[in-house]
C-alpha positions as CSV (number, residue, x, y, z in Angstrom):
1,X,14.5,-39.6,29.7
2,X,16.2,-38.3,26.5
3,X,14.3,-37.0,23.8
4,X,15.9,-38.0,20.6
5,X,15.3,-36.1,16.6
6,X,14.5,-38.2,13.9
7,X,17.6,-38.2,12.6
8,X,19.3,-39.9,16.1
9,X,16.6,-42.7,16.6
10,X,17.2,-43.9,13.2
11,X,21.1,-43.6,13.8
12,X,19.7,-45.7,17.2
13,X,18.0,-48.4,15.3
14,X,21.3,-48.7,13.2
15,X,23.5,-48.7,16.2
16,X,21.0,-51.5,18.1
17,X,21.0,-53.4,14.7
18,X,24.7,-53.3,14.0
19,X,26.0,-54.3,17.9
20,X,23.4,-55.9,19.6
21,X,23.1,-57.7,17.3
22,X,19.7,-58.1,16.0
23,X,18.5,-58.2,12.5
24,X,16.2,-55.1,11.6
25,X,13.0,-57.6,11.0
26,X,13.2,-59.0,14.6
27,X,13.7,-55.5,16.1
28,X,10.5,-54.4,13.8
29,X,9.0,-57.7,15.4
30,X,10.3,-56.3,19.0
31,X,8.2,-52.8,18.1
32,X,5.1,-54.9,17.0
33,X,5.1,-57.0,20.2
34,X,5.4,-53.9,22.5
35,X,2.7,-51.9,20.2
36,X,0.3,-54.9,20.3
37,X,0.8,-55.2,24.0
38,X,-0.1,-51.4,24.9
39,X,-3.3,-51.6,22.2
40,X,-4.7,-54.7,24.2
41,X,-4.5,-53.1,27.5
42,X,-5.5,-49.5,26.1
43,X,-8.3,-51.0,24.1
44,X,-9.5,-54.4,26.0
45,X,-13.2,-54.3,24.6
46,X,-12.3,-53.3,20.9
47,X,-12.3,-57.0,18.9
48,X,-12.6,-54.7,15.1
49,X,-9.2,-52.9,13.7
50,X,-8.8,-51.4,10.6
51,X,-5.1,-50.5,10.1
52,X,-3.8,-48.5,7.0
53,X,0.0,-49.5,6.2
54,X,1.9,-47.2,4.2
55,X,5.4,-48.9,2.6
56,X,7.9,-47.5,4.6
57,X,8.7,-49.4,8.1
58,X,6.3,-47.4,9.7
59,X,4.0,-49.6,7.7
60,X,6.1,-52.7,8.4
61,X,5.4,-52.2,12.2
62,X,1.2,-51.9,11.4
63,X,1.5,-55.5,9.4
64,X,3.7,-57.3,12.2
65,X,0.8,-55.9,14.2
66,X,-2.2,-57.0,12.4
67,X,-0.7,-60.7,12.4
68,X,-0.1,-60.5,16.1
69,X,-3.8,-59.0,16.6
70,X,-5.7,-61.6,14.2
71,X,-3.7,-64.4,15.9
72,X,-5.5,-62.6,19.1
73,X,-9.3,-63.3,17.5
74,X,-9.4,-59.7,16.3
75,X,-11.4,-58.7,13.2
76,X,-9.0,-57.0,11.0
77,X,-8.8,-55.6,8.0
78,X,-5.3,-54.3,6.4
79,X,-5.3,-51.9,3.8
80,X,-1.7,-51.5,2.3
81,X,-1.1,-48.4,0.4
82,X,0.0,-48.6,-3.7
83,X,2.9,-46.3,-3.8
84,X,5.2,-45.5,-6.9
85,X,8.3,-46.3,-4.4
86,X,9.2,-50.0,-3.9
87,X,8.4,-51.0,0.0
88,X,11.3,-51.4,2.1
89,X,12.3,-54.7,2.6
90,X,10.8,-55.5,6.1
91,X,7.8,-54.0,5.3
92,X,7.5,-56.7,2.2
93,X,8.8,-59.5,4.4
94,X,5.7,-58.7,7.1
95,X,3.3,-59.2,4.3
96,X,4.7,-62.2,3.2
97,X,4.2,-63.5,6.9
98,X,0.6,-62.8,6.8
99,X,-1.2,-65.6,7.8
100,X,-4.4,-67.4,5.9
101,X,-6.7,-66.4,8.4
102,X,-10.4,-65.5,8.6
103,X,-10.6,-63.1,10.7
104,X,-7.7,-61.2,8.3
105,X,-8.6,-59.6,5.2
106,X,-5.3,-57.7,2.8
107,X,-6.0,-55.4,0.3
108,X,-4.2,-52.9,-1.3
109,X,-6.0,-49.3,-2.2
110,X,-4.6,-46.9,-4.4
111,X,-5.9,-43.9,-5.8
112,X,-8.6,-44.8,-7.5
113,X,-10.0,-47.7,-5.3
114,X,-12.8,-46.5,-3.5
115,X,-12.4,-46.0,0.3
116,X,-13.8,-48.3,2.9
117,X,-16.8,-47.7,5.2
118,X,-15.9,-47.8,8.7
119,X,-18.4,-48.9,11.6
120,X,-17.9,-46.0,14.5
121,X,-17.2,-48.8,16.9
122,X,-13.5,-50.0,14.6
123,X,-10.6,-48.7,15.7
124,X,-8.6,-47.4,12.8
125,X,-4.7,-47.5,13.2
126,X,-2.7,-45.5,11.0
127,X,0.4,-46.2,10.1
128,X,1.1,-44.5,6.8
129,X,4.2,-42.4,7.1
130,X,6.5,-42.5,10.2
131,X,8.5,-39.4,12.2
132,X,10.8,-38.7,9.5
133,X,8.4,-37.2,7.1
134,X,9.4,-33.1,5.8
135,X,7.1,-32.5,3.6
136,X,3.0,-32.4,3.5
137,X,0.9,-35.7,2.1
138,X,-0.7,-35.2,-0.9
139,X,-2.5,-37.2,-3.6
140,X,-3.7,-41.0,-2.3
141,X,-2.4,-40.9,1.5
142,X,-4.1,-37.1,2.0
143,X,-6.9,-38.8,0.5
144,X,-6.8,-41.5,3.2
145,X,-6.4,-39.5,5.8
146,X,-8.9,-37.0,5.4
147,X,-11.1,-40.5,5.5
148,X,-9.9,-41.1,8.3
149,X,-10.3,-38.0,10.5
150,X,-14.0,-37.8,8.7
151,X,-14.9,-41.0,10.2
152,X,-16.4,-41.4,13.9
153,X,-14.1,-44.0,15.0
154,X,-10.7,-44.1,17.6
155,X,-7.8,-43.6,16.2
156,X,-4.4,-45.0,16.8
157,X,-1.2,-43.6,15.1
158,X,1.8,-45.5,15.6
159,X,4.7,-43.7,16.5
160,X,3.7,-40.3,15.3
161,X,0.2,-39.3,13.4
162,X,0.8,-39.5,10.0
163,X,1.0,-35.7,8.3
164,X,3.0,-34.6,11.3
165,X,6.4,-34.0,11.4
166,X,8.9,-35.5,14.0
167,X,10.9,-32.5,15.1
168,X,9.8,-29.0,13.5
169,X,6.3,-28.3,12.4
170,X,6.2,-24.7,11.7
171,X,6.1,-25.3,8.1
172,X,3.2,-27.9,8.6
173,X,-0.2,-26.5,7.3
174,X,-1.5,-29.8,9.0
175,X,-4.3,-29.5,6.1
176,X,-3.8,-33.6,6.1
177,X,-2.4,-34.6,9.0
178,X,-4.2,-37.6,10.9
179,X,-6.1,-36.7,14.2
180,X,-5.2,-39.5,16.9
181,X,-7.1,-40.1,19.9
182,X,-4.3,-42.2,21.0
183,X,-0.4,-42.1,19.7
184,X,2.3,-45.1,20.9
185,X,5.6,-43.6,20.3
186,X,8.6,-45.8,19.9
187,X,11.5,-45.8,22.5
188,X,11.3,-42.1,23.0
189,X,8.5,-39.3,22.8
190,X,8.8,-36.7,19.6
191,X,9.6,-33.5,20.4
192,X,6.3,-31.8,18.6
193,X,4.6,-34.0,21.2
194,X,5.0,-30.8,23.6
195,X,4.0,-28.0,21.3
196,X,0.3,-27.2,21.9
197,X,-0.6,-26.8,18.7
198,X,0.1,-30.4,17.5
199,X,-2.4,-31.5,20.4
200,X,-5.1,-32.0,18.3
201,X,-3.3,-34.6,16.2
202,X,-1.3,-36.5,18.9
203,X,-4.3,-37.1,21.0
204,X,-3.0,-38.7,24.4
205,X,0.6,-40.2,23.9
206,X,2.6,-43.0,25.3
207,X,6.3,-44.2,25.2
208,X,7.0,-48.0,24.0
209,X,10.2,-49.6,25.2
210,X,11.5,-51.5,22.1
211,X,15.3,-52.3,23.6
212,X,16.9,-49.7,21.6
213,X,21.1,-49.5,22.6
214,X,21.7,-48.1,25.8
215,X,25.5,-47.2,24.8
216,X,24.0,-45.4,22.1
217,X,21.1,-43.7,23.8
218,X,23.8,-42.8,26.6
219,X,26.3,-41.4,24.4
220,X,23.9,-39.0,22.1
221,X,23.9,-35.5,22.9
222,X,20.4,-33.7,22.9
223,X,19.3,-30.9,24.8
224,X,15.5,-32.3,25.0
225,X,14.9,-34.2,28.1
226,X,11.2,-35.6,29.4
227,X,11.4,-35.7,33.4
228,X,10.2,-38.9,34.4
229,X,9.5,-41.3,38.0
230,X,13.0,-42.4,37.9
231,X,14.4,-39.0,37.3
232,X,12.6,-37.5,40.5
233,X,13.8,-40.4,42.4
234,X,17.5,-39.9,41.4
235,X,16.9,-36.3,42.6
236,X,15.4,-36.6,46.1
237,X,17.7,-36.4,48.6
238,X,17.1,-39.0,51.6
239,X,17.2,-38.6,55.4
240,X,19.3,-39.8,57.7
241,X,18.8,-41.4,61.3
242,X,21.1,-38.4,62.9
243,X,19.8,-35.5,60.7
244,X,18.0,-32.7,62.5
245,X,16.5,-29.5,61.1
246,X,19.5,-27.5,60.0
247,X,20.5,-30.2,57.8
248,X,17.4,-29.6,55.9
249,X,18.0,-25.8,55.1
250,X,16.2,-22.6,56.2
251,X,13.8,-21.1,53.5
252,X,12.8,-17.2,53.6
253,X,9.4,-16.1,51.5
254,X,8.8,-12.4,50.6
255,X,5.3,-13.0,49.5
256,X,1.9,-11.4,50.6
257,X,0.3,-8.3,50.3
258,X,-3.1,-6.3,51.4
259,X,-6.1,-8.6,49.8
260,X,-3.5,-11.5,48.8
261,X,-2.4,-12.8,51.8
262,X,-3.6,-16.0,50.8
263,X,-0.9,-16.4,48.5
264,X,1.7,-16.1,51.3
265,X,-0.1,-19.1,53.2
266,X,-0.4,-21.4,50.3
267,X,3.9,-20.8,49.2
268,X,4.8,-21.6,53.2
269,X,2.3,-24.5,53.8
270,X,4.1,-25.7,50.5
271,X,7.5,-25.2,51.5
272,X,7.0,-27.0,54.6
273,X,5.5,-30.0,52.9
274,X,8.2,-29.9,50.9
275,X,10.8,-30.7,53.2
276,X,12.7,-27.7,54.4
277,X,13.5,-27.4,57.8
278,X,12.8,-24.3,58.9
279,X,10.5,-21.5,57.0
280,X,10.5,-17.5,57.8
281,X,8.2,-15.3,56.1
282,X,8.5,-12.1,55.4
283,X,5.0,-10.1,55.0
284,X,3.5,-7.3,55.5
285,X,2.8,-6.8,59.7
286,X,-0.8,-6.3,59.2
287,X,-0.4,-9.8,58.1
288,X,1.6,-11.2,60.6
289,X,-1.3,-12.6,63.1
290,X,-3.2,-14.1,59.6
291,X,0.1,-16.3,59.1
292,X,0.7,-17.4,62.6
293,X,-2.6,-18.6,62.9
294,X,-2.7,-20.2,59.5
295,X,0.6,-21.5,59.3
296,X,1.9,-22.2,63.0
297,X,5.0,-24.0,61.6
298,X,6.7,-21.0,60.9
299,X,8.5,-17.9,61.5
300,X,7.2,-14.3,60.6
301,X,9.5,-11.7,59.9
302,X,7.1,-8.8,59.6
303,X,7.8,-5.5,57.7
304,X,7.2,-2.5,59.1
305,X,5.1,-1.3,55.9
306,X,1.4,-3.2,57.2
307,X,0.4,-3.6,53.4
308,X,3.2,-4.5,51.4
309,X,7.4,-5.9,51.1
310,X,9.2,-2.4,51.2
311,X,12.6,-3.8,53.3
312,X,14.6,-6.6,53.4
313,X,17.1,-7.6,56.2
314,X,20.4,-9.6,56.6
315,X,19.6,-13.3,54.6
316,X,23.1,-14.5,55.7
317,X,20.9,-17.5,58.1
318,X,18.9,-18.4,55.0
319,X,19.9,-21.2,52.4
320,X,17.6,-20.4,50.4
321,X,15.2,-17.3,49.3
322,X,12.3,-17.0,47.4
323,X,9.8,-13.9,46.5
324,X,6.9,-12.8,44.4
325,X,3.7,-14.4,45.2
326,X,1.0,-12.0,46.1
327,X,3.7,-9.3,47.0
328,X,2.0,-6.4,44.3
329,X,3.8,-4.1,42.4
330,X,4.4,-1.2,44.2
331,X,7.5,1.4,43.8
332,X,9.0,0.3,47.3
333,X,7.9,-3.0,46.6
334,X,10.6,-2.8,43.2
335,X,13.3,-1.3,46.1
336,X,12.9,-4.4,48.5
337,X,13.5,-6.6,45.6
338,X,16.3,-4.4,44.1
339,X,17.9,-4.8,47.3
340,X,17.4,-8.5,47.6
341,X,18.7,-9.1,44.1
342,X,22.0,-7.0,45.0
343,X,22.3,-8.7,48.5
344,X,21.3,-12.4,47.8
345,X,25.0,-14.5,47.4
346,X,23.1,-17.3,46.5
347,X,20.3,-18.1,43.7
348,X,16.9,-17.1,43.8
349,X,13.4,-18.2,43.2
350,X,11.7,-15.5,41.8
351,X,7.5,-15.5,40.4
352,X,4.5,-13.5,40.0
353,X,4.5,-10.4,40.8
354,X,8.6,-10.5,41.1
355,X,8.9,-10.6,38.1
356,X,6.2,-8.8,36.9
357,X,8.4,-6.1,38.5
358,X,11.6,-7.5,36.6
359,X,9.1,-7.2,33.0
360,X,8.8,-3.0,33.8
361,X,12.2,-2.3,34.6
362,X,14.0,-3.4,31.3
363,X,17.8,-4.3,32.0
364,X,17.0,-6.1,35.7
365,X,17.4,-9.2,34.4
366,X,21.0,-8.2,34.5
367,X,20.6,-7.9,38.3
368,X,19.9,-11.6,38.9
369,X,21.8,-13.8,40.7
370,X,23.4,-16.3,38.4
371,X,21.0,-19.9,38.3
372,X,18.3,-18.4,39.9
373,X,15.1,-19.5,39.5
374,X,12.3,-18.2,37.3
375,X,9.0,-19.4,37.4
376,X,7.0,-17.2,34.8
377,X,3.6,-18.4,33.4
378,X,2.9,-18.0,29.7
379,X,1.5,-14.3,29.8
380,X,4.7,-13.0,32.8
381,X,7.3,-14.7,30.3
382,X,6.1,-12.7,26.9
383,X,6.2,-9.6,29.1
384,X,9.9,-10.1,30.2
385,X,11.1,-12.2,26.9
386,X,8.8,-10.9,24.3
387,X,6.1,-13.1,22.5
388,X,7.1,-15.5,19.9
389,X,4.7,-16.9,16.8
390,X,4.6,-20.4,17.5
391,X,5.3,-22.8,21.0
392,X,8.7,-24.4,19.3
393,X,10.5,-20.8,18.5
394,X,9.5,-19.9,22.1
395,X,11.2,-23.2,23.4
396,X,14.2,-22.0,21.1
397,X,14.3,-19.0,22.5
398,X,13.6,-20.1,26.3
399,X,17.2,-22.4,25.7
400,X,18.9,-19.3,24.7
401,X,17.6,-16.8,27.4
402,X,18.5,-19.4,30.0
403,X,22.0,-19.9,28.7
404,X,22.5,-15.8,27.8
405,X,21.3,-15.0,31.5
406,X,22.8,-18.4,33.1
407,X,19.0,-18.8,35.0
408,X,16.9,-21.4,35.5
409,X,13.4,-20.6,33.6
410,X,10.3,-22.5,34.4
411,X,7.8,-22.0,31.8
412,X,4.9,-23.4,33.1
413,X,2.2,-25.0,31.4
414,X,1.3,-28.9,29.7
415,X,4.7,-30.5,29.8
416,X,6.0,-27.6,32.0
417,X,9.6,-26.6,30.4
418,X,12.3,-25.9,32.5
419,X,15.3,-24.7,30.6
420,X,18.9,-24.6,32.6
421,X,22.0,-22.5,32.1
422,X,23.4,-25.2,30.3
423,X,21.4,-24.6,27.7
424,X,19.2,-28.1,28.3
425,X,15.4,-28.0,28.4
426,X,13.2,-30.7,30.2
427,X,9.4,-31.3,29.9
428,X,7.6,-32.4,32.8
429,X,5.4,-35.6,32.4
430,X,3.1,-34.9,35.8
431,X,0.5,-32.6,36.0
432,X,-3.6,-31.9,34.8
433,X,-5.9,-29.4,33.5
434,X,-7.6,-29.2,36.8
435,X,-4.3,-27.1,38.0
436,X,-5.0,-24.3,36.0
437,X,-6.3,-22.6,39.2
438,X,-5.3,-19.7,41.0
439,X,-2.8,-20.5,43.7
440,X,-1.3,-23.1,41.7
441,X,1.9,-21.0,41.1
442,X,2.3,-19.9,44.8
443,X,2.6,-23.3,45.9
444,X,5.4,-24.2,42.9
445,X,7.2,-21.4,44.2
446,X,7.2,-23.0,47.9
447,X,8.1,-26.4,47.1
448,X,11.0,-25.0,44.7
449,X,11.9,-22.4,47.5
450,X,11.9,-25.9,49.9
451,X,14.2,-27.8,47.2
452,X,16.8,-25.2,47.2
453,X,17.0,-24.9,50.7
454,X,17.6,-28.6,51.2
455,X,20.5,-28.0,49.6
456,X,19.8,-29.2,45.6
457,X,21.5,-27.1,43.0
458,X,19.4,-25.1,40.9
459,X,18.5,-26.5,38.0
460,X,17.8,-30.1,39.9
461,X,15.2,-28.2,42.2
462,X,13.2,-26.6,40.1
463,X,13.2,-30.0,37.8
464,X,11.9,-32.0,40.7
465,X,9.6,-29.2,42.4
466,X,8.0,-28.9,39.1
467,X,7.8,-32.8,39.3
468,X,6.2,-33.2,42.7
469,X,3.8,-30.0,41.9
470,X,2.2,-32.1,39.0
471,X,2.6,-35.6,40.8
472,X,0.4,-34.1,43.8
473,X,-1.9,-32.4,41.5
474,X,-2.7,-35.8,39.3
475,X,-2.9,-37.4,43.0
476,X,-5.8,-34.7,44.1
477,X,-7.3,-34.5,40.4
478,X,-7.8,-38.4,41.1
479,X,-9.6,-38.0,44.4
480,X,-11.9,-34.8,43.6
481,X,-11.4,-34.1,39.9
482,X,-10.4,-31.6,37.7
483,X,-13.4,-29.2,38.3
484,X,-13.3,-28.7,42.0
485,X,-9.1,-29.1,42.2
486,X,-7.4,-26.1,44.0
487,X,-4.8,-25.0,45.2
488,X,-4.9,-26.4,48.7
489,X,-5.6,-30.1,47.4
490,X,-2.0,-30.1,45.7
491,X,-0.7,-29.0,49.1
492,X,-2.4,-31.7,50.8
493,X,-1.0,-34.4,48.3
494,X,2.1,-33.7,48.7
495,X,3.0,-36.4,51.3
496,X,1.4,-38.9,48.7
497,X,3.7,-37.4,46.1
498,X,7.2,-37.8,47.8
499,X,6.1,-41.6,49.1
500,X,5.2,-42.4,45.4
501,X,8.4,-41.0,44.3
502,X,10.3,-42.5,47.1
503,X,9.0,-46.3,45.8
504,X,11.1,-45.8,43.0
505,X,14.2,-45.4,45.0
């Protein structure tokens, strides 16, 4: 899914209005319907709203929606904003469609009206500015929604929480900026939606379909993407009746180390839930005998160093190699990857402690093989990239580090980005608090290591790795919750992950 800036989803509604056709009031009437729709199945016990319209069409959307709710048997009561600045035109036409209903009170409050008392059982919607607002509320609408985040009640913003910005918020004090428990986000998500920092005004999200162009969404050029079920299933590659193993690739992992051999065993156990069709893994020998036994599915290559990676042989039989979890940091350890780096003909995946190693040797990155595969969590990518002030000059930055060192760079976290040599970023829409566990990485890194030996480019397996990774992990969070959610449960949901992604083919 494409994630559009303000500016191109207004240039969308014109498009959609212009060549559909359809006049703007019926695709406001479209947004309404779809808004309604989500708020009744979000909210099926609330029966009080309270919904603050500012002028704009933002606002217009909020009055479609209080007709459509009070024709429902909701209580509702509509407070429309007094503004200096005439209403645009659908916005005035909504009110004039107001019905004479009971259950519907209007009133307008400016600034000098007093404000409303709110039960802590309403739901408030707010609706007073829309995505395309640059510049911070003040006067009557910061007064309103500082009265609204002091209340007790649920909040719904529609489209974006008003006070927030649709693209850039690093100018954004967010002194008066609406905290939503709940945001419904027209046709595409906003791109501060993925920053952390804006999490406690967006609340949880969703994405309402209101038919906007698909020539136009198809033709406009952004380099925001949000991975979604139909992505992953465009990705996954099928099987055939007369495939056999080879045609499924042959994966090598240089993981494991004295005291982290567990990490080698979740990254293969991983890999070969993930598809691949054969694994070898390289680890130290005194680790050999743990990883037969634990993972009988695979092939050991041991090292003659019992404790950590200090060689690596001939990869010509592998299609695919990845390295780095649990391997330390020793200076032999640095060699063996050296040597893999200059050897490797094809891309890498490369994590933890690889490129922890990468981080203290400045210049490596140079050494890379062109579209590997990063994987670095928050705290391993400020070490090799440097920190950044804020979550949106980091994404920046992650575009243009991808592009500069033509790698693929998974920076993990909420809405996991993974930037491409392209210079594209995607967000990831799978994945839970409960995964913030150790392990967690070692198994990305086998079921990316998997992808790429199957034979997907790059970019496309670490898209759909990180997909799956999160898929299985909201599968196992689920089952056993966040709290007592490891490692070894995302493993074991994997199968469930590829069947729910193969439904979609």
């Amino acid at each position: 899914m494409k994630i559009l800036l303000t500016g191109q989803i207004r240039a969308a509604d014109e498009f959609t209005i212009r060549e559909e056709p359809v006049r703007s009031i019926d695709l406001m009437e479209r947004a309404a319907e779809g808004l309604s729709s989500f708020i009744r199945s979000d909210f099926p016990s609330s029966s009080s709203f309270r919904i603050f319209a500012g002028n704009g069409n933002n606002g217009g959307d909020s009055i479609a929606l209080a007709r459509m709710l009070a024709h429902r048997g909701k209580q509702i009561r509509l407070y429309v904003l007094k503004s200096d600045r005439d209403s645009s035109p659908d916005n005035r036409t909504n009110l004039e469609r107001l019905p004479d209903l009971n259950n519907l009170e209007m009133s307008m409050i400016g600034p000098n009206d007093p404000l409303p008392e709110i039960d802590a059982d309403e739901v408030i919607v707010d609706a007073i500015f829309g995505s395309g607002l640059t510049r911070e509320p003040a006067g009557n609408p910061a007064r309103i929604i500082d009265h609204i985040n002091a209340s007790k009640c649920r909040v719904i913003s529609v489209d974006i929480p008003s006070g927030l910005y649709g693209d850039d918020n690093r100018t954004n004090s967010h002194q008066h900026t609406v905290r939503a428990t709940a945001t419904y986000s027209f046709q595409f998500p906003k791109l501060c939606f993925f920053m952390p920092e804006n999490l406690p005004f967006v609340g949880r999200w969703s994405v309402i379909p209101i038919g906007l162009h698909p020539a136009f969404i198809e033709s406009c050029e952004t380099p925001w993407h949000y991975t979604d079920g139909a992505d992953a299933a465009s990705w996954l590659p099928g099987r055939s009746k007369f495939d056999h193993k080879g045609t499924f690739g042959h994966a090598i992992l240089f993981c494991g180390s004295t005291g982290k051999m567990g990490a080698a065993i979740l990254a293969a156990r991983a890999a070969l839930r993930s598809g691949c069709g054969l694994l070898t893994i390289h680890i130290p020998s005194s680790g050999n005998a743990i990883i037969q036994g634990a993972v009988p599915e695979a092939m050991t290559d041991p090292d003659r160093d019992p404790d950590s990676w200090s060689e690596t042989h001939d990869l010509s039989r592998f299609t695919a190699a990845g390295a780095g979890p649990g391997i330390g940091q020793l200076p032999e350890t640095w060699r063996a990857l050296t040597y893999l780096l200059e050897k490797s003909t094809q891309p890498l995946v490369l994590d933890a402690d690889a490129l922890n190693l990468l981080a203290a040797h400045p210049g490596s990155l140079l050494q890379v093989p062109r579209k590997s595969i990063l994987t670095p969590h928050p705290g391993e990518y400020n070490r090799i990239f440097g920190e950044d002030p804020d979550q949106l000059t980091r994404i920046f930055r992650l575009r243009e580090m991808a592009k500069a060192y033509q790698l693929v760079i998974v920076l993990k976290g909420a809405h996991t980005a993974v930037a491409g040599p392209d210079g594209s970023v995607w967000f990831n829409s799978t994945g839970n608090p409960g995964m913030a566990k150790g392990g967690s990485g070692d198994v990305l890194t086998g079921i990316i290591t998997s992808m790429l030996a199957r034979g997907l480019e790059p970019f496309t397996a670490a898209r759909l790795g990180v997909y799956v990774h999160g898929l299985a992990g909201d599968l196992a969070a689920a089952q056993n919750g966040y709290e007592a959610l490891t490692a070894g449960d995302i493993i074991n949901y994997l199968g469930a992950a590829f069947k729910r992604i193969q439904k979609r083919s």
